[in-house]
C-alpha positions in Angstrom: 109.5 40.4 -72.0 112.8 40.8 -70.3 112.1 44.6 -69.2 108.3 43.0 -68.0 110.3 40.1 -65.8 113.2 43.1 -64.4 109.9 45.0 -63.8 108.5 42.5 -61.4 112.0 41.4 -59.8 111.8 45.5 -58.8 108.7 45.3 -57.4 109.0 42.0 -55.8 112.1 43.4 -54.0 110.6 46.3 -53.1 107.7 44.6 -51.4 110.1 43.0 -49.5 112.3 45.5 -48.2 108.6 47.3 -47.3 108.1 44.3 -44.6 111.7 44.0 -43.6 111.9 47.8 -43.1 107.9 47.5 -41.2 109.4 44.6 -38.9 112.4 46.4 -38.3 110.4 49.6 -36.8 107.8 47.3 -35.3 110.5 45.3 -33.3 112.9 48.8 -32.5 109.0 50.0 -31.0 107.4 47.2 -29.6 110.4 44.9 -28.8 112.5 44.0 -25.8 114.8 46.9 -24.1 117.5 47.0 -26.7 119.7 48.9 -23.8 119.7 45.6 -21.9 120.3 43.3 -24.8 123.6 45.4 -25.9 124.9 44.7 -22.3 124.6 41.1 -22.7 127.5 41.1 -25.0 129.2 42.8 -22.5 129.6 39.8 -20.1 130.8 37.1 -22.8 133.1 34.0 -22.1 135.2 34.2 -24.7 137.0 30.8 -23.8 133.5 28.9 -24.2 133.3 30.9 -27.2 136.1 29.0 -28.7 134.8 25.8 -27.2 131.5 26.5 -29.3 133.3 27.5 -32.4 135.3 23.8 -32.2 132.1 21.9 -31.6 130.7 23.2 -34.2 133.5 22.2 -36.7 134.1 19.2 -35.8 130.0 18.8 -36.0 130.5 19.2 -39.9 133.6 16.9 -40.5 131.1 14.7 -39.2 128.3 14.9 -41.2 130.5 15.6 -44.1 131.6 11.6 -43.6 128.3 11.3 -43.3 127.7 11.8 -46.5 131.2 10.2 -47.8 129.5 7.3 -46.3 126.4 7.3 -48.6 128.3 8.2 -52.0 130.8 5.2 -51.5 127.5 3.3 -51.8 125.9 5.1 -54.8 129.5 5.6 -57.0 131.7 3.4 -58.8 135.4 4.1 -58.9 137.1 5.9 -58.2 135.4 7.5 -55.5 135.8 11.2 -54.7 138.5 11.7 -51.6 137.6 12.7 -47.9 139.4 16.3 -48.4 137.2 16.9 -51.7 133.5 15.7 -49.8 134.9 18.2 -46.8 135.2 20.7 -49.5 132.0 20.5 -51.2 129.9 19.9 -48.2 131.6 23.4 -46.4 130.8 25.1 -50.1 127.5 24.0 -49.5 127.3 25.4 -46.1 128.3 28.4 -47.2 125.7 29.3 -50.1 123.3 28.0 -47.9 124.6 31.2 -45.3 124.8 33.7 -47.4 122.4 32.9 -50.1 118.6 32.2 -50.1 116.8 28.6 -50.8 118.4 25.7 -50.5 121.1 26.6 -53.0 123.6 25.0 -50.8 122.3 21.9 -51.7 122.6 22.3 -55.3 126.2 24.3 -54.6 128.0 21.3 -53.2 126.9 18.9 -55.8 128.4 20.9 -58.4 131.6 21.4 -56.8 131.4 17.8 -56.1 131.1 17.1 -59.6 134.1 19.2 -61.1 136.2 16.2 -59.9 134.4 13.7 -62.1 135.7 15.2 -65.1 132.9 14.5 -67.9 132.4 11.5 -66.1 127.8 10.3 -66.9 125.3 10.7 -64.3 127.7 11.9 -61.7 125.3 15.1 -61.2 121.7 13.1 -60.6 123.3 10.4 -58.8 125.2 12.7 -56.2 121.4 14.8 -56.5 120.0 11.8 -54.7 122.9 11.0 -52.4 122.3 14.9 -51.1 118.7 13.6 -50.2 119.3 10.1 -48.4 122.0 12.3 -46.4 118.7 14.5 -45.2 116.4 11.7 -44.9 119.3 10.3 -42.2 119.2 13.2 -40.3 115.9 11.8 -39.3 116.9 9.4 -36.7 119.0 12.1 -34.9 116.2 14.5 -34.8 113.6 11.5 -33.4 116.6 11.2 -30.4 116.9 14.9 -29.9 112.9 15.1 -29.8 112.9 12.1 -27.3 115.9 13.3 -25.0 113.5 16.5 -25.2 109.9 15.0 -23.7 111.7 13.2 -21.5 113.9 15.8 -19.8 111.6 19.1 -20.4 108.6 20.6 -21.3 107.5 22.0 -24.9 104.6 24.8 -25.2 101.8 23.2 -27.2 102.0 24.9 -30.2 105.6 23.5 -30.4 104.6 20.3 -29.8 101.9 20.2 -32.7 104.6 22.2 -35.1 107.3 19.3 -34.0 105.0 16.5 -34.5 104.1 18.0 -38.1 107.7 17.7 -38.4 108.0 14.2 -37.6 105.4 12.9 -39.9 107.0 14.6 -43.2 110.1 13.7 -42.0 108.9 9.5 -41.7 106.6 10.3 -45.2 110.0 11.7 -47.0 112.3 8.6 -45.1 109.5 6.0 -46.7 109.7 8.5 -49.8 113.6 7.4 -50.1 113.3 3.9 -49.4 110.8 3.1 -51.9 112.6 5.0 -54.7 115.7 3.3 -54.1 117.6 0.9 -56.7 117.3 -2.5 -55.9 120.0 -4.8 -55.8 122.7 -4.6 -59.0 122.3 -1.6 -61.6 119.6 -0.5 -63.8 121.0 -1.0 -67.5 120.9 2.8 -69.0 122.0 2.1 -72.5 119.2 3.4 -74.7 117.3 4.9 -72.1 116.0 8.7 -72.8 118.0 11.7 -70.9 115.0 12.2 -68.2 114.5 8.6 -67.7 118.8 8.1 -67.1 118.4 11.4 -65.0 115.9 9.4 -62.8 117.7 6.7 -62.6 120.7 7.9 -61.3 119.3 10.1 -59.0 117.7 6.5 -57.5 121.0 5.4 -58.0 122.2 7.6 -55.6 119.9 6.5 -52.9 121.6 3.0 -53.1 122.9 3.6 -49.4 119.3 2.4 -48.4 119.4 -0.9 -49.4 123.1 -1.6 -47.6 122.4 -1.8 -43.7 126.3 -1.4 -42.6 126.9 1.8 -44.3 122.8 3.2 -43.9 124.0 2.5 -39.9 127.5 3.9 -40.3 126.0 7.0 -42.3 123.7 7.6 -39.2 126.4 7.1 -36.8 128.2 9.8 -37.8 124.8 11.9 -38.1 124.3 11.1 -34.8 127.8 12.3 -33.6 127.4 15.9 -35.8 123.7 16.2 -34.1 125.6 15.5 -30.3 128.3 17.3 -30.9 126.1 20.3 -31.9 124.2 20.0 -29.1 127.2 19.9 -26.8 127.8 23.8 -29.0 124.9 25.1 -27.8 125.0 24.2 -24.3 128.7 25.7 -24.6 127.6 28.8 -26.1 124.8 29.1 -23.2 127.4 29.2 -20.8 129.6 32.0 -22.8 126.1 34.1 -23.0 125.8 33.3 -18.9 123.4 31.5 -19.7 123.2 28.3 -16.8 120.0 26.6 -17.9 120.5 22.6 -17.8 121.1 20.5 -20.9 117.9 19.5 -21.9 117.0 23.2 -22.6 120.1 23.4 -25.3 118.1 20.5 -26.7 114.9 22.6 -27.0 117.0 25.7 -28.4 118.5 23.2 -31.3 114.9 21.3 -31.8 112.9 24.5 -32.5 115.8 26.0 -34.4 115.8 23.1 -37.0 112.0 23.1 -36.8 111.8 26.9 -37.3 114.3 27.1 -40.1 113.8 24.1 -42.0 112.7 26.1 -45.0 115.2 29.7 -45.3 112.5 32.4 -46.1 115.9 34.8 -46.3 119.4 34.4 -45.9 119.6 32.7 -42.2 116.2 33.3 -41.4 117.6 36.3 -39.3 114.8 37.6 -36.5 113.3 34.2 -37.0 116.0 32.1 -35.8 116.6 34.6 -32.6 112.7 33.9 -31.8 113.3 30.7 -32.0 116.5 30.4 -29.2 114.9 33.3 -26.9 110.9 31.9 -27.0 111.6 28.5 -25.1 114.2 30.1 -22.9 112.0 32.2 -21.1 110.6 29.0 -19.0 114.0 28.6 -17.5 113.9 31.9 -16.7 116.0 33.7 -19.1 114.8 37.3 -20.1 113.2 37.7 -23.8 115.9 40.5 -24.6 119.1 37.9 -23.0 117.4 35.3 -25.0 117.6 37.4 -27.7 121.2 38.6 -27.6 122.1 35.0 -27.1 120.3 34.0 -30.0 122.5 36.7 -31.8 125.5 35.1 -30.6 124.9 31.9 -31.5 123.9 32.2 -34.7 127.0 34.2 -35.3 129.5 31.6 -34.1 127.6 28.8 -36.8 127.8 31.3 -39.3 130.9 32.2 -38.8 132.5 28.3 -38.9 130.4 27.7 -41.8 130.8 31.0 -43.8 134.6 31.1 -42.2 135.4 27.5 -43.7 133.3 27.7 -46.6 135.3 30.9 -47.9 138.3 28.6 -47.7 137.2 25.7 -49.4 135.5 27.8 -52.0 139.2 29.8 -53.0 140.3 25.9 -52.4 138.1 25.0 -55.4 139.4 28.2 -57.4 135.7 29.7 -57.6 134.2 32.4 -56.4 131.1 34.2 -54.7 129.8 35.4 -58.1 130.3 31.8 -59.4 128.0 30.1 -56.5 124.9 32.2 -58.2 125.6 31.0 -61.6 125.6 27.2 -60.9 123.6 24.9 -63.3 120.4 24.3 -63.5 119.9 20.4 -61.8 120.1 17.9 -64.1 121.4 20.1 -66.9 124.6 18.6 -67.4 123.2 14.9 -67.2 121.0 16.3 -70.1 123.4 17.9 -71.9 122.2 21.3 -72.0 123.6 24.1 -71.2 123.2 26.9 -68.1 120.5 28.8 -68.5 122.2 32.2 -69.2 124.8 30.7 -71.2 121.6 29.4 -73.2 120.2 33.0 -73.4 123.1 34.8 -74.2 123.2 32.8 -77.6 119.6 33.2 -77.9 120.2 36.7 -78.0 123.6 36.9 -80.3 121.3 34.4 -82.9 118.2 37.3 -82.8 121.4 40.1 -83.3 122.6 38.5 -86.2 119.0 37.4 -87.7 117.8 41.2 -87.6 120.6 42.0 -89.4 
């Protein structure tokens, strides 16, 4: 059974480095003049560069109090510290980078939760504080998509694909405020392991039903959201780019909307589409687009990957350790990792055919 599932994993990655290797010609033949995209770099700013890279720090400390904000609300004490959410949420980042899925997601949870000790329900409670933290990038996204109809003009097909976006984006907000906790906490004792894994995962949506810190949580969403806004716009004018504000806004709408699920490890080729496509209205060639697109996504990256790598030696893990993360709710349930769970499996069939 295990040679049958390495089997498919082969085949599955070789269908997939058949496409990448088909776009890849189809692009290098049918694409933009590659000539004139290598010159872009050529012309640079570097100081707006800089500018860019700060912006786009300082857009994560923000949404990393962002979510400090909504775990104060969903944890007793003691409460994790600001330099250990920083860490987390920049390990997060990181495996989101460099790894595909959401992993990230899952990453900074468990980071999260090696300073709880053996602390219960730690793991689905911060689960469902890593959800209402999404759901409040909602009301940053419904500004950025108003600042956007009112200052420029979308093509059609991305106004249908943004007002998809919207309504799963309201349905999931609705989602969270319905499977909050209500006022005081559930009594757990005697409850079943996936009912206590529920609850604490509601638990950790708490933040909904406390208006001061739901409205400082988005405050600081909103702040990350301008701020990376402002790094766009910066990073137009390093690429000699001088298109007006409202067009940074289209770049960073489509690029959310376009990459809201990673297909591959940053949605490479799909996220350049997505910064050169709208730019050609404001009369920036395909192939500048392009390079731009390039260059921006390598000064994100290279904050997120650049402080994620810190914070992960911070933590004393590694790369390798970032794939082996557990399984959600595993620890809540007491069960082991999966491979851990295997690797006995295995030793137990040894020793039986013995």
């Amino acid at each position: 059974m295990r040679a049958s599932g390495k089997t498919r994993i082969v085949i599955t990655a070789a269908v997939a480095l058949v496409f990448v290797l088909g776009g890849v010609v189809w692009l290098w033949l049918h694409g933009p003049n590659w000539s004139q995209l290598a010159s872009t770099f050529d012309s640079v700013v570097w100081g707006w560069v800089g500018v860019a890279l700060a912006l786009n720090f300082l857009s994560i400390v923000a949404r990393a109090l962002a979510w400090k904000t909504v775990i104060d609300q969903a944890i007793e004490s003691p409460r994790p510290g600001y330099r250990a959410v920083i860490s987390a949420f920049s390990v997060g980042l990181f495996a989101n980078a460099v790894l595909p899925g959401r992993i990230g997601e899952v990453a900074r949870v468990a980071v999260l939760t090696r300073h709880f000790g053996k602390r219960k329900g730690v793991w689905a409670t911060l689960l469902g504080t890593v959800f209402a933290h999404r759901v409040f990038d909602l009301f940053p996204v419904l500004g950025l998509i108003v600042f956007v109809f009112l200052t420029a003009r979308l093509p059609q097909w991305a106004v249908t694909t943004v007002e998809l976006f919207v309504v799963v984006g309201l349905a999931l907000f609705v989602l969270a405020v319905l499977s909050a906790r209500r006022q005081g906490r559930s009594a757990l004792d005697g409850v079943g392991p996936a009912r206590r894994l529920v609850a604490m995962a509601r638990q950790g949506l708490g933040v909904m039903h406390a208006p001061l810190a739901a409205a400082l949580a988005v405050g600081f969403q909103f702040i990350g959201w301008t701020l990376q806004l402002l790094a766009v716009y910066t990073a137009m004018r390093a690429f000699d780019i001088h298109a007006p504000l409202p067009a940074a806004g289209i770049v960073l709408l489509l690029l959310n909307v376009a990459t809201v699920f990673p297909l591959w490890p940053g949605n490479v080729g799909l996220y350049q589409a997505a910064v050169a496509t709208p730019l050609v209205s404001y009369g920036v060639a395909y192939a500048h687009g392009l390079a731009f697109g390039v260059g921006l996504q390598a000064i994100e990256a290279s904050v997120g990957i650049g402080i994620g790598m810190i914070f992960l030696a911070r933590e004393g893990l590694t790369f390798a350790t970032l794939r082996e993360m557990p399984e959600p709710g595993q620890v809540d349930l007491g069960r082991k990792p999966r491979r851990v769970r295997l690797r006995a499996e295995k030793v137990r069939r040894a020793r039986s055919e013995r």
